[in-house]
N, C-alpha and C positions, 0 to 999 in steps of 0.2 A: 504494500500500500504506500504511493507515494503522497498524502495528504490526508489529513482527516479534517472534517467541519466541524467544530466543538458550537452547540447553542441554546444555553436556556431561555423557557419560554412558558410565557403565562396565556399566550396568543396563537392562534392556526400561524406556522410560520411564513407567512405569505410570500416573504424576500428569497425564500428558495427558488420559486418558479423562475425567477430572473437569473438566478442562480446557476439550475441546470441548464435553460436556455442559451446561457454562457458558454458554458463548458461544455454543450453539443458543435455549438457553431464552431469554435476551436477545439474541438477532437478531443479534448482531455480527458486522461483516463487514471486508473489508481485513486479516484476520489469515492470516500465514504463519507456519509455524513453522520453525527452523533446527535441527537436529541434529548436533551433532558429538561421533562416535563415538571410539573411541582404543583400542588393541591388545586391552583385555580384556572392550571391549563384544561381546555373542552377537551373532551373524547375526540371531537373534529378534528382536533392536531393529528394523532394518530391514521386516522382515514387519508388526511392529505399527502401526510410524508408514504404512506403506501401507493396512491395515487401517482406521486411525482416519479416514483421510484420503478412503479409499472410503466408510466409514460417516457422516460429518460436514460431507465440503466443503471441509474445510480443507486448505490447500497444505503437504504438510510436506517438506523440503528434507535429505535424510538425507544425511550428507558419513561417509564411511567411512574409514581410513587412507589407501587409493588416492584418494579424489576428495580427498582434503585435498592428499596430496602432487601432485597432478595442479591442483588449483586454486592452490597454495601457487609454481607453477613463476615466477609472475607478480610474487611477492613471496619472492626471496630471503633479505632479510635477516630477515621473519619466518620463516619455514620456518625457519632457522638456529638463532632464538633461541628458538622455543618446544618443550619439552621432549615426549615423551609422555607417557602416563598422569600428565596433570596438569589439576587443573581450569582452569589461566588457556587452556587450548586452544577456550575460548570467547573470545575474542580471535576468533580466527577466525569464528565467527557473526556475532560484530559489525562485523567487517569486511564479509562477506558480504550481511549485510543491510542497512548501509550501500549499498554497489556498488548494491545494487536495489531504493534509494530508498525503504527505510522510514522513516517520519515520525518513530517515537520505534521504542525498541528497549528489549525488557524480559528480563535475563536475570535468569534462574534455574535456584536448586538442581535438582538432579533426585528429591528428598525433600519439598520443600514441594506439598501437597496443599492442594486447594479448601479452606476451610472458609465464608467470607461468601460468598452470593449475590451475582452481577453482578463480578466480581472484578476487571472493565475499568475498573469505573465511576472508580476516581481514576487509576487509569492511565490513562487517555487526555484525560486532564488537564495532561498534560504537552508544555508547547509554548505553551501558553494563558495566558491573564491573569488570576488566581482573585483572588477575597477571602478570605483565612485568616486565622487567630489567630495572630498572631505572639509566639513567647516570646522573653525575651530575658533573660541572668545577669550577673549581677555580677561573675564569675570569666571570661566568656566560653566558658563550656562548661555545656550542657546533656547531660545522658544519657538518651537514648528510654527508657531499658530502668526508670526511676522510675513510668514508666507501669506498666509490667507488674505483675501478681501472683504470686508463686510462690511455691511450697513447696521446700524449708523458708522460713518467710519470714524473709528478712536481705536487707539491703542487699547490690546488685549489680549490676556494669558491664558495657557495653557493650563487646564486646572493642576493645580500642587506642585506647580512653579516655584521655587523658594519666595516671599514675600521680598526677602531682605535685598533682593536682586533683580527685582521689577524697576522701571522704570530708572535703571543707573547706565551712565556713560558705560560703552563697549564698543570695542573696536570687533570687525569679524572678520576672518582670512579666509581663503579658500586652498588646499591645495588637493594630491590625489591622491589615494588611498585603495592598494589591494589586499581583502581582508575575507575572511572564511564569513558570512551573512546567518549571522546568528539569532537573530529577529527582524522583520520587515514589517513596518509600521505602516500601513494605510492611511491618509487621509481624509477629511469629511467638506462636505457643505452641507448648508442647513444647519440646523442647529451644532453651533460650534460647542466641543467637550471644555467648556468655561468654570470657573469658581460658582456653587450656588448664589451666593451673594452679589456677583456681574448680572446672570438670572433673573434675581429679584428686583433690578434696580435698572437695568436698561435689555431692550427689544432686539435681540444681535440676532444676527443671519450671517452667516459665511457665504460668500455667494459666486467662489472662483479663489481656485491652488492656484498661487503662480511660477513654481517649478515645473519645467520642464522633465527633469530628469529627476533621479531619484537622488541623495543624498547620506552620506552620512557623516558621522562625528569623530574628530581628531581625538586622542585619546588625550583624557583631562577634561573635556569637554561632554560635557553632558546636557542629557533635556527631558523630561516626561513624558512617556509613552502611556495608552491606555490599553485595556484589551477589547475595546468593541470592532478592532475588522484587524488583528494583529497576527502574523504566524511565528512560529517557537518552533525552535529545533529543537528535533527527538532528546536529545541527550542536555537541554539544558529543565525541561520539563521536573524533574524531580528538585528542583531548586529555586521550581516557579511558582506560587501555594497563592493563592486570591485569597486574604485572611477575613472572615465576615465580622469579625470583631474591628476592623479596621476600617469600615464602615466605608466612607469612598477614597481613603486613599489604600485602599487593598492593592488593587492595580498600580497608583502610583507609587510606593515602596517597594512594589515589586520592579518596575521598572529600574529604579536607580538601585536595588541589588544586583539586575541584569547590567548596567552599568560598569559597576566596580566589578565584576564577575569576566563582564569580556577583555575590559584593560590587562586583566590576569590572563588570559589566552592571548592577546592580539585578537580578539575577534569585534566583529562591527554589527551594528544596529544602523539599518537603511530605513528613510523617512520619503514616505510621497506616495505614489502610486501604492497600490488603486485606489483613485480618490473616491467614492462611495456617498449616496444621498443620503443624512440621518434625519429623520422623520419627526423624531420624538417631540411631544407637546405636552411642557409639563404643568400640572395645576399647580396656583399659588399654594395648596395644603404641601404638596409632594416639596417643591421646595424650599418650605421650613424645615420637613425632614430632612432634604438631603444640606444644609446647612448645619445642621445638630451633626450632622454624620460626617462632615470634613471638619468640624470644631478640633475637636485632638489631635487630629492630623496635623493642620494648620502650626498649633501651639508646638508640637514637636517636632517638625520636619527641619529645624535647622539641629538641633542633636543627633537625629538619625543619621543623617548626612556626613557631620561630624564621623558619628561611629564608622560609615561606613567607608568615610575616604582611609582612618586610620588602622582599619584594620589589616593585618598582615598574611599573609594568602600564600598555602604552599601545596595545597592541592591540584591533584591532575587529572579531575572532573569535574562538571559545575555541581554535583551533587556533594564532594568532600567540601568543596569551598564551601557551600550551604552550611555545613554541617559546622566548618571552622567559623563560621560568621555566627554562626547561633551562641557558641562557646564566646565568642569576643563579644558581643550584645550581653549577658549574663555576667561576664568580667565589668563591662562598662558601668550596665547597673547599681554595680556595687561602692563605685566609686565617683559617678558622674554626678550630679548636681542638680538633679530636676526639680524645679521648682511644686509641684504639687504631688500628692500625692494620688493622685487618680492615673497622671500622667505616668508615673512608676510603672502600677499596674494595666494600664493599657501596652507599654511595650513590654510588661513580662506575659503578657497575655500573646503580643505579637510572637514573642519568641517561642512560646509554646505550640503556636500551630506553625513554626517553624519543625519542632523535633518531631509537631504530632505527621506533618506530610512526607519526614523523611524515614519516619516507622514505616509510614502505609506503603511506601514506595520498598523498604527491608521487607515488606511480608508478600511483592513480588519474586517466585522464583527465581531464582538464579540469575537475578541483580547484581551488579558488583555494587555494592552501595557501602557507605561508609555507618558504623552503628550508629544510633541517635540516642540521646537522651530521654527516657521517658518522659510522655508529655505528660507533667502531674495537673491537677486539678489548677484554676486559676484560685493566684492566693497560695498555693502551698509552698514550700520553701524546698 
């Protein structure tokens, strides 16, 4: 299998028809797709992805509450720690299509709809050794979202951007860069992936990428990736965990672990194509929620950062690195300086479904995997 679709969904996933459509016209083949359903997904999801898969070829693997908790029996301590009706319950797809040996793994929104032809073309780029444009800042922070256009037009970030490095003089280079494509980041219009609070307070639409080509990052230089149209290679997957306790910056801390993680290989994270329509309309109630749910994020994302530019890397997979960063997060704790005490336990909470995904990933067969610490209860010592 040279691909798998990871996508949870509370909705008929409609963005597939575009999908196989795609991938018929340009002959693509080795694509499965994963589905995982959760309490308020219809029965009608099911019928469709059987539909699409009659009509197209394509393998689609539909996990419903029953076959989750029926495949989940194998993997207690996720079963445990993952919630329902929550989007990190794609976790589970990527585990799954892991187990059945997909080369790279691209999960997504279930709102992002076709818009470029060929939509695989820099996805399956991942895993390979490109030549790209490499940027690189002065500050060590680039923001994709400079690229974009939108109305009203103002200046605007990427959500979990560092704050402290918003809106500050930077110089940006360009040179080249041949590097092994260890995540490729898609792009959006429409609703641009913003801070709840830019949401709350002004009417934005991305409305046109203006790269040409795809891009990536000079090593030191970093930027926030999300996972709603993103593909991961096979082998960094055991070191990629969407933490539901982490509320929305799950994906963004995952990102800048995959960061400090490639600087450790030489490996590169490419930014741009497929740029992809995002749909989503969110109600004023939804984001308060999701406001409440980048709060801690927010408050801590210059410590994490910290932790993770300083810690020391002598692993020779992304999954030992996983494993030595969980140990250096836990040393940190002990000595680092967090102002409240809530903040303590949200990253001891982070780091626990660090050990908890690198167990689940040790109770795969014949893994070379590095041992984990058991994931104790949050709160225990």
């Amino acid at each position: 299998m040279e691909l798998a679709i990871v996508t949870t969904t509370i909705n008929v996933p409609t963005l597939f028809e575009g999908y196989c459509r795609d991938f018929a016209e340009h002959k693509r083949k080795g694509i499965n797709f994963i589905v995982i359903a959760d309490k308020k997904t219809p029965p009608a999801a099911r019928t469709y992805c059987e539909q699409l898969q009659a009509t197209y070829g394509y393998s689609f693997e539909y996990m419903d509450v029953e076959d989750q908790v029926s495949y989940l029996k194998r993997f207690p301590e996720l079963d445990a720690y993952l919630p329902y009706n929550s989007v990190q319950r794609r976790n589970i797809g990527m585990l799954r299509a892991y187990e059945i040996g997909a080369q790279a793994i691209l999960t997504v929104d279930d709102d992002n709809f076709v818009l470029e032809p060929d939509l695989l073309q820099y996805h399956l780029k991942v895993g390979q050794r490109v030549e790209l444009p490499a940027l690189s800042s002065s500050n060590q922070w680039l923001d994709p979202c400079q690229f974009l256009t939108a109305t009203p037009q103002m200046a605007f970030y990427h959500r979990g951007f560092p704050m402290a490095q918003r809106w500050q003089p930077t110089e940006t280079t360009e040179s080249t860069r041949t590097a092994r494509v260890i995540v490729n980041v898609g792009m959006w219009v429409g609703d641009p992936d913003v801070d709840a609070w830019v949401r709350l307070t002004v009417p934005l639409e991305a409305i046109r990428w203006n790269k040409s080509n795809n891009f990536t990052l000079a090593p030191g230089t970093w930027a926030p990736f999300n996972s709603q149209q993103t593909t991961l290679a096979r082998d960094l997957i055991p070191a990629y965990f969407l933490n539901p306790n982490a509320g929305r910056y799950d994906d963004i801390w995952a990102s800048f672990i995959v960061h400090r993680f490639a600087e450790h290989f030489d490996d590169a994270i490419s930014y741009g194509s497929p740029v992809v329509s995002h749909l989503q309309k969110r109600s004023l109630a939804s984001l308060w929620h999701d406001l409440g749910d980048e709060r801690m994020g927010v408050l801590l994302n210059t410590h994490f950062i910290d932790m993770l530019r300083t810690v020391k890397l002598t692993g020779s997979s992304y999954a030992e690195c996983y494993a030595e960063l969980a140990a250096h997060l836990r040393c940190e704790l002990e000595t680092r300086q967090i102002a409240s005490k809530d903040g303590v336990e949200y990253l001891r909470e982070y780091i626990r479904g660090m050990d908890m995904w690198l167990q689940t990933f040790g109770r795969l067969g014949g893994q070379n995997l590095p041992n984990a610490q058991p994931a104790v209860a949050s709160g225990a010592s």
